[in-house]
C-alpha positions as MATLAB code, in Angstrom:
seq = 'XXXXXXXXXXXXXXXXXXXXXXXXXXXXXXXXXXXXXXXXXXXXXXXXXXXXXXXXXXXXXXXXXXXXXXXXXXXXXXXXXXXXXXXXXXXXXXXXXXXXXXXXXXXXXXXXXXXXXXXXXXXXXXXXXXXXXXXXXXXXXXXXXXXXXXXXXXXXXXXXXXXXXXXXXXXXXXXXXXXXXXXXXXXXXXXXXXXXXXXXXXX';
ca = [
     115.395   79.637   99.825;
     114.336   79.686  103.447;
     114.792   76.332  105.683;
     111.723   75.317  107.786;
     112.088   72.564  110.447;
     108.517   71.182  109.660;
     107.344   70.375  106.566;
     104.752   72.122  104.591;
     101.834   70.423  106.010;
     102.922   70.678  109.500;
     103.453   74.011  108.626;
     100.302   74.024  107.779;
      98.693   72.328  110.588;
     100.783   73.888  112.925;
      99.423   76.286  115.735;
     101.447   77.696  118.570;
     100.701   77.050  122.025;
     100.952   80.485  123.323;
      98.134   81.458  125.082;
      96.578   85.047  124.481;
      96.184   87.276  127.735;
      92.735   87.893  128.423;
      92.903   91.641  128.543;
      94.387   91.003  125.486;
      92.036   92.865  122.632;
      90.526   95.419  125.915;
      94.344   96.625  126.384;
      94.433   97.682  122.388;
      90.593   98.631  122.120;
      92.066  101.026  125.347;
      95.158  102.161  123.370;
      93.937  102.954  120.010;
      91.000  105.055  122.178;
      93.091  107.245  124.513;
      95.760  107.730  121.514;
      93.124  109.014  118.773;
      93.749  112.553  117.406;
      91.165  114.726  117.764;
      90.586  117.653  115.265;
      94.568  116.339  114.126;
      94.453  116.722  110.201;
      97.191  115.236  108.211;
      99.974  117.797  105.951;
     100.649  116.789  102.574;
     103.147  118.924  100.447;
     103.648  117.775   97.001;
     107.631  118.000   95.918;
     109.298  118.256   92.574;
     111.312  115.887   92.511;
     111.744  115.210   88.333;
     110.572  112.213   88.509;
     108.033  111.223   85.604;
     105.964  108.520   86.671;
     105.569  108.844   90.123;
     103.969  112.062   92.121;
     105.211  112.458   95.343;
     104.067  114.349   98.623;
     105.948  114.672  101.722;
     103.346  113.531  104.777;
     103.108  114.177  108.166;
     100.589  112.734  110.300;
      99.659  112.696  114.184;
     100.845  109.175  115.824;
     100.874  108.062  118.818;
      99.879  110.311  121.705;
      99.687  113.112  118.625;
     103.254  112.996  117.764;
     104.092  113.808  114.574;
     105.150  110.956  112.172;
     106.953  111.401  108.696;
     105.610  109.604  105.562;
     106.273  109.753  102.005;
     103.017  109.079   99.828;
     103.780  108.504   95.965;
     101.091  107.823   93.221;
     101.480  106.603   89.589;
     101.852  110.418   88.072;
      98.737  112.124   87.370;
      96.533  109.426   88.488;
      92.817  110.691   89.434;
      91.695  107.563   91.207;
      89.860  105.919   93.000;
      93.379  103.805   93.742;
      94.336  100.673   95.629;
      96.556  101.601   97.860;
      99.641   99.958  100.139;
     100.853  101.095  103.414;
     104.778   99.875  103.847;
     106.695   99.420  107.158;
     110.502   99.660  107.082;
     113.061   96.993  108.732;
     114.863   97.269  111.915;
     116.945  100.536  111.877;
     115.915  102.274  108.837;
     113.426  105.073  108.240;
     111.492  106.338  105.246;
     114.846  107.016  103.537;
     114.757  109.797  100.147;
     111.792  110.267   97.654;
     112.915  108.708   95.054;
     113.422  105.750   96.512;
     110.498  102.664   96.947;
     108.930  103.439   93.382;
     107.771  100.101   92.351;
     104.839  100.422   93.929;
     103.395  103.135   92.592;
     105.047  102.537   89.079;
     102.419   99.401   89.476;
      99.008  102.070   89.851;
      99.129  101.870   93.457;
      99.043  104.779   95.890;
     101.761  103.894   98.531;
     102.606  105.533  101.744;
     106.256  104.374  103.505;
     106.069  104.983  106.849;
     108.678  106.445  108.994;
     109.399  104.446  112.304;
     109.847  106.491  115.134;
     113.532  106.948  116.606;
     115.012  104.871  113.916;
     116.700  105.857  110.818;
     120.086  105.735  111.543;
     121.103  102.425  110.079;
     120.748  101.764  106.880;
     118.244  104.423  105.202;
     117.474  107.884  106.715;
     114.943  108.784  109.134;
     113.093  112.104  110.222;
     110.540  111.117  113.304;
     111.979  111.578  116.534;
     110.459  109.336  119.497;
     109.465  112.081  121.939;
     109.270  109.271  124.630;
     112.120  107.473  124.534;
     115.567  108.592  123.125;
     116.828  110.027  119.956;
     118.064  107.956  117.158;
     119.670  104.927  118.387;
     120.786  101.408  116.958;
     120.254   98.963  118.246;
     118.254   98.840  121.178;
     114.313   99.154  120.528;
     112.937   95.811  120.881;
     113.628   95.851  124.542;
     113.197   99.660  124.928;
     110.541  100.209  127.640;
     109.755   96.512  127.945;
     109.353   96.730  131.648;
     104.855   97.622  131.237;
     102.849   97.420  128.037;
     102.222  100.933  128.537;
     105.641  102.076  128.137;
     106.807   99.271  125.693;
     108.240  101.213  122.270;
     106.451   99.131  120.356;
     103.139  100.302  121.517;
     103.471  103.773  119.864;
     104.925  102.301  116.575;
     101.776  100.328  116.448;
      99.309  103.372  117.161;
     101.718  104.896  114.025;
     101.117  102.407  112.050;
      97.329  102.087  112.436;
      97.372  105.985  112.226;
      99.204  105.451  108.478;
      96.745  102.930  107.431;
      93.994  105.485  108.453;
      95.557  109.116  106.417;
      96.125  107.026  103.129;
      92.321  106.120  103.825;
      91.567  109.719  103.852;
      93.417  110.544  100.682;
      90.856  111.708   98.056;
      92.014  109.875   94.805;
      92.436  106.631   97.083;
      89.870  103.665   97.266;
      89.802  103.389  101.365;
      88.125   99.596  100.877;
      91.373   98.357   98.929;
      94.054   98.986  100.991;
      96.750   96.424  102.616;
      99.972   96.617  104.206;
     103.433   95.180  103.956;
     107.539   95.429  105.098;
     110.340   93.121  105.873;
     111.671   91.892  108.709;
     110.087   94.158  111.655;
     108.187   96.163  108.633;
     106.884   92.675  108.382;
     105.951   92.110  112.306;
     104.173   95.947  112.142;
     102.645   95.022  109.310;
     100.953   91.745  111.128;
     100.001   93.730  114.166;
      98.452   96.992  112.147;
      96.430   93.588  110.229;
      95.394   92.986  114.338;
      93.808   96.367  114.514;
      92.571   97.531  111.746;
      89.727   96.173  110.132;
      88.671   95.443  106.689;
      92.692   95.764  104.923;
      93.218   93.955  102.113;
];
């Protein structure tokens, strides 16, 4: 059981006193704008893998700056749709790991798409998207990687990614683009907060 230092109604009634910068939503507007594919279409290749209640395609879509990002999108096995649909983020230092992992999900009649996180994958699960910016595969080391400018902060591009994921599931035929929300632990969890930031109407 997690320990809180307030109690549920200060919890509640809480609100932090950080202040947001006033540039704030012009800086994102700015980023999501000059980092927008154009004409980029994403790959889906459907794999055997024997499973029987789960479908699976191996994704890749164009991220930040175009880069290509790894997904893996499974649906409830031969499911025609229209489906609500999740978008996961992993925790700090894994990556979209094997396909027949994460199959609750879809096991559930969802459509889910695990996205890989750039540069990571080298911790605990197994990752396949290199960060063409920064370095290769490294742990630990990201949360301060670039930190210097907003511009070059490595979180930046893992929140263009994520946006990016949210918006290939949309464009998934047998998917239901209105009924689609996001989740993850620990940083999957503080991705999943920021892609809630910029993208509108998620579930």
């Amino acid at each position: 059981m997690p320990r809180f230092d307030l109690s549920p109604s200060e919890l509640r009634a809480y609100r932090s006193e950080a202040v947001e910068p006033a540039d704030f939503d012009a800086f994102w507007a700015q980023t999501l704008a000059d980092h927008s594919p154009t004409g980029a279409t994403a790959s889906l290749t459907r794999l055997d893998t024997q499973l029987r209640l789960v479908d699976v395609w191996d994704v890749t879509f164009a991220g930040y700056d175009g880069h290509p990002v790894k997904a893996w999108l499974r649906l409830p096995a031969g499911a025609s749709g229209p489906l609500p649909g999740v978008v996961e983020y992993v925790g700090y230092g894994g990556g979209r790991g094997l396909p027949h992992e994460h199959l609750v999900w879809p096991v559930c009649g969802y459509a889910h798409l695990l996205m890989d996180t750039r540069g990571q994958g080298s911790a605990w699960s197994l990752g396949e998207t290199p960060d063409p910016t920064g370095s290769g595969p490294s742990f630990p080391g990201f949360m301060t990687r670039g930190i210097e400018s907003p511009d070059t902060y490595y979180y930046r591009r893992v929140y263009v990614d994520a946006v990016r994921a949210i918006e290939t599931l949309r464009t998934v035929p047998s998917i239901d683009p209105d009924r689609i929300g996001v989740t993850g632990v620990s940083q999957g969890g503080g991705i999943s907060i920021a892609a809630a930031g910029l993208v509108p109407g998620l579930r």
